[in-house]
C-alpha positions in Angstrom: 40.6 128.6 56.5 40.3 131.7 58.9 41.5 129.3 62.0 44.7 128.4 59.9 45.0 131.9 59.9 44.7 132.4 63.3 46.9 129.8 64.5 49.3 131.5 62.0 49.1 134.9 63.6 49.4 133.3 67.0 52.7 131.8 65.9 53.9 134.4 64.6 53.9 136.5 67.8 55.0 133.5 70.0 58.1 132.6 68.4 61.0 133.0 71.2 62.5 136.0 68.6 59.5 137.6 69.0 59.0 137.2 73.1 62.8 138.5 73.5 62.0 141.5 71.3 58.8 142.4 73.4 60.4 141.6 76.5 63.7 143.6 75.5 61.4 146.4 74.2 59.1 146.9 77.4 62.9 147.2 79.2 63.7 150.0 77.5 60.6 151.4 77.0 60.3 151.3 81.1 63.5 153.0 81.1 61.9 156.3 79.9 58.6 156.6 80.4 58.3 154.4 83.6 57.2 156.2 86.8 60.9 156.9 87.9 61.5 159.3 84.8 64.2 159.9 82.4 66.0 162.4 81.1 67.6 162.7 76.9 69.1 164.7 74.4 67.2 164.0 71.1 68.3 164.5 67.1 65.3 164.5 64.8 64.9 164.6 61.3 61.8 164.0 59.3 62.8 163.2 55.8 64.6 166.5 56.2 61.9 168.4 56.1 61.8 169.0 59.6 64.8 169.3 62.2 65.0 169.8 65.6 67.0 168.8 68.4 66.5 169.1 72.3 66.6 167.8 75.7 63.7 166.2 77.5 62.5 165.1 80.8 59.8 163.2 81.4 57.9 161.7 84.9 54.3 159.7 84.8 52.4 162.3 82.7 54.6 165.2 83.6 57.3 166.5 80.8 59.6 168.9 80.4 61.4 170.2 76.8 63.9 172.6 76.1 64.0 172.6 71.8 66.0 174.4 69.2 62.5 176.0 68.4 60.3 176.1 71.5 60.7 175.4 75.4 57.4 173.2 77.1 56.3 172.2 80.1 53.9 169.6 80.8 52.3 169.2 84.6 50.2 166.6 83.3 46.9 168.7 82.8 48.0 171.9 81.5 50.7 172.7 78.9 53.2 175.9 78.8 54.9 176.1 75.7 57.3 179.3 74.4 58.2 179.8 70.8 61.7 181.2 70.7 61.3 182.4 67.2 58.7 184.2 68.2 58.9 187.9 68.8 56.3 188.3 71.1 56.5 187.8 74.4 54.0 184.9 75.0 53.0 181.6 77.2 50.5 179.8 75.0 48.7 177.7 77.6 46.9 174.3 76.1 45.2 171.2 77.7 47.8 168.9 78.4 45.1 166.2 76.6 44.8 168.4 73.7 48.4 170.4 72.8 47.8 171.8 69.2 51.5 173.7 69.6 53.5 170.1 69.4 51.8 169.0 65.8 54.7 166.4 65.1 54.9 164.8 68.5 50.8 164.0 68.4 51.7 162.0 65.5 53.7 159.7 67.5 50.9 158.6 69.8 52.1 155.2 70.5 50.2 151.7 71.7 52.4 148.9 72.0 49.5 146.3 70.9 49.7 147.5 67.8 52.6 145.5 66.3 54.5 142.1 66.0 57.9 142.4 67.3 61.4 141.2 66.1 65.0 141.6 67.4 68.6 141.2 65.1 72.1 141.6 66.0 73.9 144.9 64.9 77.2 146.4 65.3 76.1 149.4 67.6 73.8 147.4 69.7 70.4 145.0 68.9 67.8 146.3 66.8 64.0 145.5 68.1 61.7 145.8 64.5 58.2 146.5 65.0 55.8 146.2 62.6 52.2 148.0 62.7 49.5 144.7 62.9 47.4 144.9 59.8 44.2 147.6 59.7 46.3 149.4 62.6 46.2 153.4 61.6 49.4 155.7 62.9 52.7 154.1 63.2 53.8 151.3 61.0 57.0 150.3 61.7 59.8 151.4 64.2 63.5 150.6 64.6 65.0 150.8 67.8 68.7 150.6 68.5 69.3 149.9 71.6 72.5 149.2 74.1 73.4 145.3 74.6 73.5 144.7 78.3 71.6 147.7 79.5 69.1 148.1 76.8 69.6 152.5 76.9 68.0 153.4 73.9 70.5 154.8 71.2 68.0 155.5 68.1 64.7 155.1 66.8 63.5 155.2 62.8 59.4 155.6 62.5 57.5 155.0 59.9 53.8 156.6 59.5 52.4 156.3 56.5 55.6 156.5 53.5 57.6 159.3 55.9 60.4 158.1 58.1 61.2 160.2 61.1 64.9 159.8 62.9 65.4 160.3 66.4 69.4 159.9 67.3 69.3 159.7 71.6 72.7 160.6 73.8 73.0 161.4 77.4 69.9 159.0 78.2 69.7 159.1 82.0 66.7 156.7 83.7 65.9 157.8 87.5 66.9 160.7 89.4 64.0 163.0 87.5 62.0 165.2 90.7 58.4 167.1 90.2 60.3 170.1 90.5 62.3 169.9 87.8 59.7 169.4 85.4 57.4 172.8 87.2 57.1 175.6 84.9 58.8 178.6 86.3 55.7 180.9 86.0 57.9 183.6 88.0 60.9 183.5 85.2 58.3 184.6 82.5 55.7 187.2 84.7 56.2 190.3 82.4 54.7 187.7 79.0 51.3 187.8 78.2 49.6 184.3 78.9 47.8 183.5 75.8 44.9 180.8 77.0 44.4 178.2 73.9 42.2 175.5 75.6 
């Protein structure tokens, strides 16, 4: 009975809907966080309880964000973040490994093993459904809208636990992103007090 199941599972995840999905997927994925960077303007929503919206840059392990509520940078061991609500005049510094001041993003922690993959025709573009594998904790589903022919990613809906987060995309750019432009500009900000949170 539990080999049945096996050869089940197995295919499942080899059916050639499932292979173009994954293979589709790991495109667009590459498109962002692969080592040549990208840059994107993001619109999130969570359940509505949450809004923000942004642009980002990320290269490798480096990031950069400039948000509605905060501005970050991420050199890949050490993070800078600004609160512009704020009315102190502070850099909270945090281990890039452990950032406490981006509580929704550490939700999102992501590990492409974790699900069985399927892609449908839509009207904006094809639609790559993952599912979270079962006992798999964090995410457990995503829909990603993505452009036909060059896969740009145009939206993503994720599910963790019963909460749906919405991420509309737009001026998605892959390439072109330089260590420079993702260094915080420690001289911009010398008369704030550096607040040390590791």
């Amino acid at each position: 009975m539990v080999l049945l199941q096996c050869l089940c599972v197995v295919q499942a995840e080899d059916t050639p809907n499932a292979r173009q999905a994954r293979r589709i997927f790991n495109t667009a994925y590459q498109q962002v966080f692969g080592e040549q960077g990208a840059t994107l303007h993001y619109d999130v929503n969570i359940i509505g309880i949450y809004k923000t919206n942004g642009t980002i840059w990320y290269k490798g392990k480096k990031s950069k964000f400039v948000d509605a509520k905060m501005d970050s940078w991420n050199d890949g061991t050490t993070v800078y973040t600004i609160k512009k609500k704020s009315k102190k005049k502070e850099v909270e510094v945090y281990h890039a490994k452990n950032n406490k001041s981006d509580k929704y993003s550490q939700k999102f922690k992501f590990e492409p093993e974790n699900f069985d993959y399927s892609i449908a025709e839509q009207e904006e573009g094809l639609m790559i459904t993952l599912k979270a594998k079962k006992g798999k904790k964090g995410i457990k589903e995503v829909h990603a809208l993505v452009k036909r022919r060059t896969y740009e990613p145009i939206s993503v809906r994720i599910k963790i636990a019963f909460v749906w987060t919405t991420i509309k995309i737009s001026n998605f750019r892959s390439g072109g992103i330089t260590d420079e432009m993702l260094r915080f500009p420690k001289e911009k900000y010398k008369d704030y007090e550096f607040v040390d949170k590791r």
